[in-house]
C-alpha positions as CSV (number, residue, x, y, z in Angstrom):
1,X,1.0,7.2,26.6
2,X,2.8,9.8,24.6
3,X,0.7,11.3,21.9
4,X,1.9,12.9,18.8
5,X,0.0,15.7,18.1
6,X,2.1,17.9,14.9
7,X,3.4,17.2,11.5
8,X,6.5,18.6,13.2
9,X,7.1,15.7,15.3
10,X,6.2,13.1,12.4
11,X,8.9,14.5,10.5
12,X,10.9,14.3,13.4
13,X,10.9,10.5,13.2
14,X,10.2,9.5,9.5
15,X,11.0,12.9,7.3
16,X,15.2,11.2,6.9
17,X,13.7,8.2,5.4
18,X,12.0,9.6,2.5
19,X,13.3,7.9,-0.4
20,X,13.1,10.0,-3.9
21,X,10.8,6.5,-5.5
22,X,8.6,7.3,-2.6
23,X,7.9,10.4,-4.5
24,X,8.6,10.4,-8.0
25,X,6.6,7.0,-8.6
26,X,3.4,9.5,-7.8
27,X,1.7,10.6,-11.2
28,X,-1.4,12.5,-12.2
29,X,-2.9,9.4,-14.7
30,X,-2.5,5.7,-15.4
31,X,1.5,4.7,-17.5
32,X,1.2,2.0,-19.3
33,X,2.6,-0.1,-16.8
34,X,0.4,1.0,-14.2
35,X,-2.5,0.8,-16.3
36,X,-1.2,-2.9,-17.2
37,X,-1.4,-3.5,-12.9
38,X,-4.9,-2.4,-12.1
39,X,-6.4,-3.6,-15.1
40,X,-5.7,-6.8,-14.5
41,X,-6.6,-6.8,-10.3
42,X,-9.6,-8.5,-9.8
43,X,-9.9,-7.1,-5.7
44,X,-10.1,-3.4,-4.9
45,X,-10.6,-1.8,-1.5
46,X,-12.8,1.3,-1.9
47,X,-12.3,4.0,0.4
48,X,-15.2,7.1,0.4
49,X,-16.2,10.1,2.7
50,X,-19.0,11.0,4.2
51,X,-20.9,13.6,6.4
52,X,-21.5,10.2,8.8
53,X,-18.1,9.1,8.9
54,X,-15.4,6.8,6.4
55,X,-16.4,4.1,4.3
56,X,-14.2,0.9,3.0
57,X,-15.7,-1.9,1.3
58,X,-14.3,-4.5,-0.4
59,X,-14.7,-4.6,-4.2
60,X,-14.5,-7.4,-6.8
61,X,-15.0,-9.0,-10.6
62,X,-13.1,-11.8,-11.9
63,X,-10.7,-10.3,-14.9
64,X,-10.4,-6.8,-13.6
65,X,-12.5,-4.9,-11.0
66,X,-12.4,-1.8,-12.4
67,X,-12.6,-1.0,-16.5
68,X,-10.1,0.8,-17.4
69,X,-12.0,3.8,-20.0
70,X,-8.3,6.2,-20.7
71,X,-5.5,7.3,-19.1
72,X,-7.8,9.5,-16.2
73,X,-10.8,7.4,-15.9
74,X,-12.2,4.2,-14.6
75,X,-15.4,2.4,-14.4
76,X,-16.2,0.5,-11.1
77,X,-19.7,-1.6,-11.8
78,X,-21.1,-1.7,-8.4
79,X,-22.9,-5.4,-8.5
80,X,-25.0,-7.1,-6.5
81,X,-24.4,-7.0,-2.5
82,X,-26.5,-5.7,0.6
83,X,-28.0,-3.0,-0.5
84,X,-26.3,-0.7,2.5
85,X,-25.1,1.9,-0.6
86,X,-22.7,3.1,2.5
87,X,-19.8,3.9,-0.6
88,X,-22.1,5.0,-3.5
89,X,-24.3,7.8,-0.7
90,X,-20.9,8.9,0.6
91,X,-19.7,9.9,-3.3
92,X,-23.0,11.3,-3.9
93,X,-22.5,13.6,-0.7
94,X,-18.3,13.8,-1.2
95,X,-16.8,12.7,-4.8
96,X,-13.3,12.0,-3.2
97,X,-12.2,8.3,-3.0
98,X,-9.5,6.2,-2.6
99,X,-8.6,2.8,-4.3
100,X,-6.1,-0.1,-3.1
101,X,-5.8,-3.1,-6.0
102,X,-4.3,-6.5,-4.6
103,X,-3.3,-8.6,-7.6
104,X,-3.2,-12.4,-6.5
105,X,0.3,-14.0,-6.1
106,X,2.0,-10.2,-6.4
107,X,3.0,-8.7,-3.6
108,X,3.0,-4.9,-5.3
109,X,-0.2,-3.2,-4.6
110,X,-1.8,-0.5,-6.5
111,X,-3.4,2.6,-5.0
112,X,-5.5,5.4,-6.6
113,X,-6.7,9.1,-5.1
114,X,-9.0,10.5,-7.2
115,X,-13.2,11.4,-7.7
116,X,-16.2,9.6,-8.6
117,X,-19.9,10.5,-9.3
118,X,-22.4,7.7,-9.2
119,X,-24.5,6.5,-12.8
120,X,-27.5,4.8,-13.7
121,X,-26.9,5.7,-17.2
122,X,-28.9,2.7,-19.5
123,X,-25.8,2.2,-22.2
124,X,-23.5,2.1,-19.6
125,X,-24.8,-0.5,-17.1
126,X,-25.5,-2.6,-20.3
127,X,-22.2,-2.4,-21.2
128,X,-21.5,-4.8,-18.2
129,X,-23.8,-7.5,-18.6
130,X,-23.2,-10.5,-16.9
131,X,-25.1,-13.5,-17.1
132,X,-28.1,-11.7,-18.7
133,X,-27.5,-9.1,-15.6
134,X,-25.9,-5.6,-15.3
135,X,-25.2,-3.3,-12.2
136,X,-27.9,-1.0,-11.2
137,X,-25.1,1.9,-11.1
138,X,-21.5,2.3,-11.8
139,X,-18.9,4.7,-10.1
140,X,-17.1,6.7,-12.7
141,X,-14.0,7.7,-11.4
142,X,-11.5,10.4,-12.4
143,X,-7.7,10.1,-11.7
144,X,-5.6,12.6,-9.2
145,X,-3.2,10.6,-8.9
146,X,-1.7,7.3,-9.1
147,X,0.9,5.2,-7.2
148,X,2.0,1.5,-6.8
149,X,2.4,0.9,-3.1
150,X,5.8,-0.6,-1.3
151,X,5.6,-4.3,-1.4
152,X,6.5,-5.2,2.6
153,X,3.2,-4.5,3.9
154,X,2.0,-7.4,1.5
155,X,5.9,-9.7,2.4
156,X,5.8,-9.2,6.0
157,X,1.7,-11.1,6.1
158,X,3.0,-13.2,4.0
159,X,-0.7,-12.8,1.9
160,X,-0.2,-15.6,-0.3
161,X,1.5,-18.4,2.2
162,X,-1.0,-21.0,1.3
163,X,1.2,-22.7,4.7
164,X,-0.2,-19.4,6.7
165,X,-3.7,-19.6,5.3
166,X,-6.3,-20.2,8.2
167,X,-8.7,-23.4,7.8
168,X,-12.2,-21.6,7.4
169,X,-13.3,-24.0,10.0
170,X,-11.7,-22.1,12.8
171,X,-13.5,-19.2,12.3
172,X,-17.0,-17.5,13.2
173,X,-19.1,-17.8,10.6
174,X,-21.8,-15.1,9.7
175,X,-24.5,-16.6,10.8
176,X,-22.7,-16.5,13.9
177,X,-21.7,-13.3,14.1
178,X,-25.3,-12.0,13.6
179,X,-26.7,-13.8,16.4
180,X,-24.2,-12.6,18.3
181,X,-24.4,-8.7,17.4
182,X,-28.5,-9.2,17.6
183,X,-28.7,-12.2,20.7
184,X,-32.1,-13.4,18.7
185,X,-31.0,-15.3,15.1
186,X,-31.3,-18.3,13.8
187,X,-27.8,-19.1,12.9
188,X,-28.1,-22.3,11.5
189,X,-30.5,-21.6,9.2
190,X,-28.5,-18.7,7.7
191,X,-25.5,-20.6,7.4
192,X,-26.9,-23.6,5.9
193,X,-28.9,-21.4,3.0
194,X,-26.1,-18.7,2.2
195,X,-24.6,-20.2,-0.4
196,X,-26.6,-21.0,-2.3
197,X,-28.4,-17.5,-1.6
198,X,-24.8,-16.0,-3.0
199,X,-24.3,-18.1,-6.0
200,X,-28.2,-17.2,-7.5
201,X,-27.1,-13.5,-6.6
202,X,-23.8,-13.1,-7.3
203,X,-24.8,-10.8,-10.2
């Protein structure tokens, strides 16, 4: 298999089919418009950095994931989930991060470069009570830069085809899956109780 190993060869094969949007739709805080975008995406994949590796997890709150604070800051409330803290101890260790919105329905993704630093500040977590509940931290985030994403990615999956959704019922479920990465689990039992474990703390 031939391996490409320079930046010389990359542009090579893709530096001709730059386009000028490719670049100019890059700036250094949130227009109006792309403010309008991520404040409304309720989904966010979080990338972070660490001295162990990468990081992604999935993010999400219904009516925007992130607050949107000014033009060069965000708020990401990091709720309840399994206590890894795999994100939150890689931005303590390296602030850099990176943030993909998916808006439901739109096939025009938002993505964010920028820094974070991790808060347990009292007034702040109060400021996202839920159901009587707040986040035990949030990630502020501060802007590099900011960039919607080309659409094709999203148009060639066809994301949301409710005719190419999968039935559920095909698939492994966790319980499942974790008796299958640890051989001894009791599968059923897991199953049967996670959701209503998951709706008492989905806060």
């Amino acid at each position: 298999m031939k391996i490409i190993s320079s930046i010389e060869e990359l542009n090579t094969i893709y530096g001709a089919g730059l386009s000028p949007a490719s670049v100019t739709k890059v700036t250094k805080q949130l227009t109006p418009l792309y403010r309008e975008m991520i404040g409304i995406s309720p989904f966010a994949a979080l990338a972070t950095v660490g001295p162990e590796g990468l990081d992604c997890s999935p993010r999400g709150d219904l009516g925007g994931v992130v607050r949107v604070v000014d033009d060069e800051t965000l708020h990401l409330p990091d709720w309840r989930g399994n206590n890894r803290v795999d994100s939150l101890s890689n931005i303590v260790r390296d602030p850099r991060l990176a943030l993909m919105f998916l808006i439901p329905g739109s096939n025009t993704t938002m993505r964010i470069n920028g820094r974070g630093v991790v808060s347990d500040d009292e007034a702040l977590l109060s400021s996202f009570e839920m159901d009587g509940k707040h986040p035990r931290t949030v990630v502020v985030i501060s802007i590099d830069e900011v960039y919607f994403q080309c659409a094709r990615a999203v148009m060639r999956a066809e994301l949301w085809n409710a005719d190419h959704f999968t039935d559920p019922a095909s698939l492994p479920t966790p319980g499942q899956m974790l008796k299958a990465a640890t051989g001894d689990f009791d599968q059923e039992t897991y199953d049967r109780e996670w959701p209503g474990r998951a709706a008492k703390t989905m806060w």
